[in-house]
C-alpha positions in Angstrom: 84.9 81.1 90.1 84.1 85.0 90.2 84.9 86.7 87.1 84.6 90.3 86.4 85.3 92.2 83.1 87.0 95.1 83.1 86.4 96.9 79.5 89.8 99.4 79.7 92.8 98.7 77.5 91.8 95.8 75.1 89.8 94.6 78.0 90.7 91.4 80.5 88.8 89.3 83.3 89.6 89.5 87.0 89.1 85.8 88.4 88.8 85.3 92.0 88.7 81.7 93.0 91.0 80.1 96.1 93.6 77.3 94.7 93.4 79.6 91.4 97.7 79.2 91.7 97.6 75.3 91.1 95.3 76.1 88.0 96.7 79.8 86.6 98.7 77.9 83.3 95.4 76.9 82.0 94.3 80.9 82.4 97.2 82.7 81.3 97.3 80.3 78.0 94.1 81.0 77.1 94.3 84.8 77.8 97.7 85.5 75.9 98.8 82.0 74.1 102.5 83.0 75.1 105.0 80.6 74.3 107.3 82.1 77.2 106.3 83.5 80.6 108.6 85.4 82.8 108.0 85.4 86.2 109.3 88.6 88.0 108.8 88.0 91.9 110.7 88.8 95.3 112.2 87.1 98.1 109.6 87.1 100.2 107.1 85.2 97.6 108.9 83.0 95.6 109.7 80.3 98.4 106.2 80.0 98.8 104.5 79.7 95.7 107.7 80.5 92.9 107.6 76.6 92.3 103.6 76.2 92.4 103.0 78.5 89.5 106.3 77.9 87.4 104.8 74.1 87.6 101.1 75.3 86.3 102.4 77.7 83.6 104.8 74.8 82.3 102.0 72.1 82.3 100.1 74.4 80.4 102.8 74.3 77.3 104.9 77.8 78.1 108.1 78.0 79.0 109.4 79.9 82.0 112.4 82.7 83.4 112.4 84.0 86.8 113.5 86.9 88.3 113.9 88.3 92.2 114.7 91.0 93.8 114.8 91.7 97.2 111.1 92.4 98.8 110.2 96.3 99.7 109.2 99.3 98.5 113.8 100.3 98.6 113.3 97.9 95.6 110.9 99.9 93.2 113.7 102.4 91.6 114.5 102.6 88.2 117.7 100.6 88.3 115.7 97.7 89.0 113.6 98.3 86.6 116.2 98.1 83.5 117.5 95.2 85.2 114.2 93.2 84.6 113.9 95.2 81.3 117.9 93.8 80.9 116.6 90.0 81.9 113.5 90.3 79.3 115.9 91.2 76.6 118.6 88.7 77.7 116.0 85.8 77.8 114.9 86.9 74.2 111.1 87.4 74.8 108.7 88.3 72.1 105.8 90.5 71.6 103.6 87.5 71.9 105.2 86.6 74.9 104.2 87.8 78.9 105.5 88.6 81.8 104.1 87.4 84.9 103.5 89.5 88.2 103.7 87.3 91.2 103.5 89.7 94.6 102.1 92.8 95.8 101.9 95.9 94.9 105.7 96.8 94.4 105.8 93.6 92.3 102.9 94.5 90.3 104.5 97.9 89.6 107.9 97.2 88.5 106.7 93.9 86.4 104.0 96.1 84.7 106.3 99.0 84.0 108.9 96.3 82.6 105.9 94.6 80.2 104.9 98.4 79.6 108.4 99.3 78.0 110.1 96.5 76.6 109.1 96.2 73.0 106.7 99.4 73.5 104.7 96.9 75.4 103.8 93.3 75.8 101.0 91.3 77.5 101.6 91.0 81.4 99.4 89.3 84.1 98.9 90.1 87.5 98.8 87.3 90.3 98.7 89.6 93.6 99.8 87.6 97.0 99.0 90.8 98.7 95.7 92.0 100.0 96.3 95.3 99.1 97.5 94.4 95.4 93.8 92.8 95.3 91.5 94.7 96.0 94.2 97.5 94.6 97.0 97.7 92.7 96.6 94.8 90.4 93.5 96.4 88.9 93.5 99.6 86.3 97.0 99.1 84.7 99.0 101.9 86.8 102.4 100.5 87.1 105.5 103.2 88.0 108.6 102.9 90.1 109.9 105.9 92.7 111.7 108.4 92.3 114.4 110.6 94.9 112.2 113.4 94.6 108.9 110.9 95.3 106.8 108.2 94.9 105.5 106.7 91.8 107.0 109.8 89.8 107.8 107.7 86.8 105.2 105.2 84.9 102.8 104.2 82.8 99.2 103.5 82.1 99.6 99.8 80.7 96.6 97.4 81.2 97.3 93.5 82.3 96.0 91.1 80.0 94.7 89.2 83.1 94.2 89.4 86.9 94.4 85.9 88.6 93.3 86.6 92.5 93.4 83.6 95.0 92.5 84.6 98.6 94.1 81.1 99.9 97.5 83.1 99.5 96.3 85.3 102.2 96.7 82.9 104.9 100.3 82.6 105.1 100.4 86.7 104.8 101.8 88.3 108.1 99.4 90.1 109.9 100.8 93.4 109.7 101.0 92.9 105.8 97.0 91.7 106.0 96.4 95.4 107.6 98.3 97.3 105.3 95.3 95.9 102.7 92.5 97.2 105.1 93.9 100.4 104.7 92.9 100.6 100.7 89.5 98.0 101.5 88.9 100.9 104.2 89.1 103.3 101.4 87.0 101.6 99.4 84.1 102.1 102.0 84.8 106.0 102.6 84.6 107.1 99.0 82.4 104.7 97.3 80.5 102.4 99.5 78.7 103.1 103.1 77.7 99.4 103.7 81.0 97.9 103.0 82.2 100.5 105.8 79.8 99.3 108.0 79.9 95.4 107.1 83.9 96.0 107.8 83.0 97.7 111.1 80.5 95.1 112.3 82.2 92.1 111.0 85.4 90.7 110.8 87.0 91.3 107.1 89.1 88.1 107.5 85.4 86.0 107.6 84.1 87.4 104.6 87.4 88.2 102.9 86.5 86.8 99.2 83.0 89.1 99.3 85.6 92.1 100.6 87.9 91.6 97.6 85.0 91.1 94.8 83.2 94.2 96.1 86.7 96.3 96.0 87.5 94.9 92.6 83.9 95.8 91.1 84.4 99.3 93.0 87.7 99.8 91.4 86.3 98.4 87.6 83.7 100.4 87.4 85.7 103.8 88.1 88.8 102.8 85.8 86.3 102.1 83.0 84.9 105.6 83.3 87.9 107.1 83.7 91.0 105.1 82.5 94.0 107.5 82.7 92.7 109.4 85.9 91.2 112.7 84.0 88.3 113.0 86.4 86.7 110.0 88.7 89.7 108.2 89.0 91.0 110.7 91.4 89.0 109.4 93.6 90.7 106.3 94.3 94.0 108.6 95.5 91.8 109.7 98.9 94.4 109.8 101.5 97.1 109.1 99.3 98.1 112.9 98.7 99.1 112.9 102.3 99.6 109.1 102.2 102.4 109.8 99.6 104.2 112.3 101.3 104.1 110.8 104.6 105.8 108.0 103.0 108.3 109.9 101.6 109.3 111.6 104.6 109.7 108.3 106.3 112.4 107.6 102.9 109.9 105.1 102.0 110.9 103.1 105.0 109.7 102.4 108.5 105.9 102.8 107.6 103.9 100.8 105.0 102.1 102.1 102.1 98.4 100.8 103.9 99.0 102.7 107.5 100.4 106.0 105.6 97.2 106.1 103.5 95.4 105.5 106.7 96.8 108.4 108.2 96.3 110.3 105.2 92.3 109.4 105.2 92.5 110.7 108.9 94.4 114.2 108.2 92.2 115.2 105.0 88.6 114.2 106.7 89.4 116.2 110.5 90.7 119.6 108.0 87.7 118.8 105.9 85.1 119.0 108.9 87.3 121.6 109.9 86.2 123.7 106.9 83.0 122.2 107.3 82.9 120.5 104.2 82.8 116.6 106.0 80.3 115.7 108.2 81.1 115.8 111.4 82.4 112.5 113.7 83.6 111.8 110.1 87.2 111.2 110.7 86.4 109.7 114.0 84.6 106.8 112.4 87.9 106.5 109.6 90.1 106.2 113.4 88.3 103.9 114.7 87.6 101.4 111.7 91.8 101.8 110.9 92.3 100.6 114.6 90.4 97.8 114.5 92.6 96.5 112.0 95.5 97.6 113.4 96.6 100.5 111.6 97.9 104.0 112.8 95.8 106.4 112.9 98.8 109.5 113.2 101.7 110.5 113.0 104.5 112.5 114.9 105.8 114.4 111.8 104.8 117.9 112.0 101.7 119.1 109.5 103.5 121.5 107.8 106.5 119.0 106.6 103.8 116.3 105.3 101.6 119.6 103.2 105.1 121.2 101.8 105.8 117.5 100.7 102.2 117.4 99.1 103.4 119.6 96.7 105.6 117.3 94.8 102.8 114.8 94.5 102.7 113.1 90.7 98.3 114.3 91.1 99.6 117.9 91.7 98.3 120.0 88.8 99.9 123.7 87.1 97.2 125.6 90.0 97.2 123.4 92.5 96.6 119.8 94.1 93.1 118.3 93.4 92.4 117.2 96.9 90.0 114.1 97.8 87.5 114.6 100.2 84.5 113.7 101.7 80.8 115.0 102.3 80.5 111.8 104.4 81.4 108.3 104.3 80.4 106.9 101.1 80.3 110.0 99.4 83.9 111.7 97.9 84.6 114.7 95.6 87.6 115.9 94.0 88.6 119.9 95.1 90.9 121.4 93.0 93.0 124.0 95.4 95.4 126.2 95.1 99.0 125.3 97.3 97.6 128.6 99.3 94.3 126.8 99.8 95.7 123.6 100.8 97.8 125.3 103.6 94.7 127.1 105.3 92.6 123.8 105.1 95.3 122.5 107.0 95.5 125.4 109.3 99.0 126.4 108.0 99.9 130.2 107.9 
């Protein structure tokens, strides 16, 4: 088993092992000693592995509630959210008692935000079934639900108490879900880590997918311990999202997938970056061509001017300005803080 430590909130492991479902009672006791698990998943998961870790966490001496919603990011609102805060209540959980997080990234939200605000917080754990809520979304302890006015507007900084990764899951993922993750691993390479861009681009990601996740995972550790509530390095991890976001939004958080709108996004910030000659040249050629190989887009029809004006309502948008993530080349990213007159010129927008 690979364990890493992440020392933010009262500190927790990340364990990556495959069959780790079959085995995740014996974890989560020892990481919380909850008498009472509930276990918030959707419809796509729970028929495949519901029963697998409801068995586990009841072998290991807790007792269990379920809830389901219907799979999707038209899920993550805030009237689902007081209905699992609703079901916690209902089912009488205690402050020693957890909530489990059994999904991707939409699941690891809404369950963290619910563990976040019931009781002013109690322990949660995150089992992602997702690639992207691996190497992602499972780490760092942002959890949040959407908003009309955009995405991941409302939230909280809450910490899991455990992250319980099995890549076996990944095998009975769809392959369009398998390359919304290599949109985020692919992020991983451009701001942090020039050989993991290259391993990705001369090897498949699905042969070496357990090295992929531990070096995303130690990537994202070592960033939310430095910078826990996103004051400075953090930021980082949001390159291509500013765009990402409001790409999403403009699609009504339908019809494209969190992974190809950030890959878009990494597209559309590194060509007006070399465009202001901040990014090395061929940059954003390279980003194109490693996000097709894993079949993601690469662009958009939806005119530049619509995605930038929607920029402006992103949660990272500061009193000047948006602090935009770039990069001098891949491996290397910075954090520019610009003005909303700044933005629209790097973008070419008059």
């Amino acid at each position: 088993m690979k364990t890493l430590r992440v020392n933010a909130g009262d500190g927790y492991d990340i364990l990556i092992e495959r069959g780790l479902l079959k085995t995740c009672g014996e974890q989560i006791k020892t990481a919380v000693s909850a008498k009472k698990a509930a276990i918030i998943s959707d419809s796509h998961v729970a028929p495949l592995y519901l029963e697998t870790v409801q068995s586990s966490v009841r072998a290991a001496g807790m007792e269990t509630v379920s809830y389901l919603f219907p799979a999707g990011e038209s899920s993550k609102t805030t009237e689902n959210l007081i209905r699992i805060v609703a079901f916690l209540a209902d089912n009488g959980l205690t402050r020693k008692d957890c909530v489990i997080a059994l999904g991707g990234g939409v699941c690891g939200d809404m369950a963290g935000f619910a563990a976040a605000v019931y009781l002013r917080g109690i322990h949660y754990i995150q089992i992602p079934t997702t690639l992207l809520a691996q190497v992602d979304s499972s780490v760092g302890g942002k959890t949040a639900v959407d908003l009309p006015q955009g995405k991941n507007l409302c939230g909280a900084f809450w910490q899991p108490s455990l992250v319980l990764i099995d890549p076996e899951v990944l095998n009975t993922l769809p392959a369009h879900y398998f390359s919304d993750g290599m949109g985020e691993v692919i992020k991983y390479g451009c701001i942090k880590s020039a050989p993991l861009f290259e391993r990705l681009k001369n090897e498949n990601a699905r042969d070496i997918i357990d090295d992929v996740i531990l070096e995303c995972c130690a990537i994202k550790r070592g960033v939310v311990e430095r910078d826990e509530k996103e004051s400075g390095e953090r930021a980082l991890l949001n390159f291509g999202h500013t765009c990402g976001h409001a790409i999403e939004k403009l699609y009504d958080f339908s019809g494209i997938s969190h992974g190809e709108a950030v890959g878009i996004g990494m597209v559309m910030i590194s060509r007006a970056g070399e465009s202001a000659g901040i990014t090395e040249p061929g940059t954003a050629d390279r980003i194109a061509a490693l996000l097709e190989k894993y079949g993601l887009k690469t662009q958009t029809d939806l005119p530049v001017s619509q995605i930038v004006h929607n920029m402006a309502f992103d949660k990272k948008r500061t009193a000047n300005g948006i602090n935009l993530i770039l990069l001098k080349k891949i491996g290397e990213s910075f954090i520019k803080p610009s003005s909303l007159d700044e933005v629209n010129a790097l973008f070419g927008i008059k």
